[in-house]
C-alpha positions as CSV (number, residue, x, y, z in Angstrom):
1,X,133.4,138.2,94.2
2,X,131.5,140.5,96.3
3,X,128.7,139.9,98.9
4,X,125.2,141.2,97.8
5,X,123.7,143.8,100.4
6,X,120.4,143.7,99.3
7,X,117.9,141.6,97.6
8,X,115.4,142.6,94.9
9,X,111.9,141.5,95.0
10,X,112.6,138.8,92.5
11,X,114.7,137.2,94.5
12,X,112.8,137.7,97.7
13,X,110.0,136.1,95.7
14,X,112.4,132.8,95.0
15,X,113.3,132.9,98.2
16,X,109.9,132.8,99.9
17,X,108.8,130.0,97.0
18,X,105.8,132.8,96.0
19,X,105.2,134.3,92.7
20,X,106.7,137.8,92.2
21,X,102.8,139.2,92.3
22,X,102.3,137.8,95.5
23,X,105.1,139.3,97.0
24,X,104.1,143.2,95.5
25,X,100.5,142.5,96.4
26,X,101.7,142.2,100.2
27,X,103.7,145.3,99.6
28,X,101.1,147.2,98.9
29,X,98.7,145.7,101.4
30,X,101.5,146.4,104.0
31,X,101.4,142.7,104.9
32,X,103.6,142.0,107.7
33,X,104.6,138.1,106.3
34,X,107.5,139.7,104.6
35,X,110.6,141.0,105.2
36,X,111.7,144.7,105.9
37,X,111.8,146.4,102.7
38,X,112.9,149.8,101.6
39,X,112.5,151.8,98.6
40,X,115.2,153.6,96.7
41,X,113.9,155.6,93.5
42,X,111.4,153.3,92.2
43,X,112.8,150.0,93.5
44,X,111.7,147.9,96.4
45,X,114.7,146.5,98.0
46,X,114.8,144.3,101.3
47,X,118.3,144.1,102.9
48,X,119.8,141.3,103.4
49,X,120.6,141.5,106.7
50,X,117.4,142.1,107.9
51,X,116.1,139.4,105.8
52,X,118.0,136.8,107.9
53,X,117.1,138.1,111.0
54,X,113.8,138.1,109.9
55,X,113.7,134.4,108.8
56,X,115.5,133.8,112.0
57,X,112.9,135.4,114.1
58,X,110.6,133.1,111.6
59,X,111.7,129.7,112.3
60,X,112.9,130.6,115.8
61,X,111.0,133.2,117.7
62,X,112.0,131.9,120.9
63,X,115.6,132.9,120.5
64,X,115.7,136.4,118.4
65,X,116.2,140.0,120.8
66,X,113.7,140.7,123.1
67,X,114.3,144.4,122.3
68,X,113.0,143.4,119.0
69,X,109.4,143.2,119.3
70,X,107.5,140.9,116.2
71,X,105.7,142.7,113.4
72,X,102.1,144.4,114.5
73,X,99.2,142.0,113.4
74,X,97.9,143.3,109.7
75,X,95.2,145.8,110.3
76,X,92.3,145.9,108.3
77,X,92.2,149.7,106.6
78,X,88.9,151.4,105.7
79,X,88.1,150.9,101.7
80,X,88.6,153.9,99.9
81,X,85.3,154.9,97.5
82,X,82.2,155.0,97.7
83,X,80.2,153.6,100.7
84,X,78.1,150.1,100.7
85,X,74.5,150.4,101.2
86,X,72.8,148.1,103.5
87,X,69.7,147.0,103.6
88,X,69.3,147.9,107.7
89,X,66.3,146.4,107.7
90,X,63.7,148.2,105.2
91,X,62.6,146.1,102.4
């Protein structure tokens, strides 16, 4: 039997205890409370190396690398479209 090198977002999704949505809603949002991901073709795929360190880093942050620095904080990105009109005031 061989090992598995990567898992797919499915099982990322079981792993985490989230629905499968969740988990490509983050993607897309660029979230940083999952995993590191890459894409190959159309598929997401999160290695599973990485995914242990990650959950390491998780449950123990104390003790991971410090030349591994945590994810940046999720960054709130313009919306796209057309802008809000406020009332600024005039009635």
């Amino acid at each position: 039997m061989t090992q598995k090198d990567f898992f797919t977002v499915e099982e990322i999704a079981e792993l985490l205890r989230v629905t499968v949505s969740s988990v490509r809603n983050r993607l897309s949002r660029g979230d940083p409370t999952l995993p590191p991901s890459l894409r190959v073709g159309g598929r997401r795929l999160f290695p599973v190396a990485a995914y242990q360190k990650w959950i390491k880093h998780m449950v123990e942050p104390q003790d991971c690398d410090q030349a591994s620095s945590p994810p940046p904080p999720f960054q709130h990105q313009q919306r796209r479209g057309r802008p809000r009109h406020t009332s600024g005031g005039l009635a």
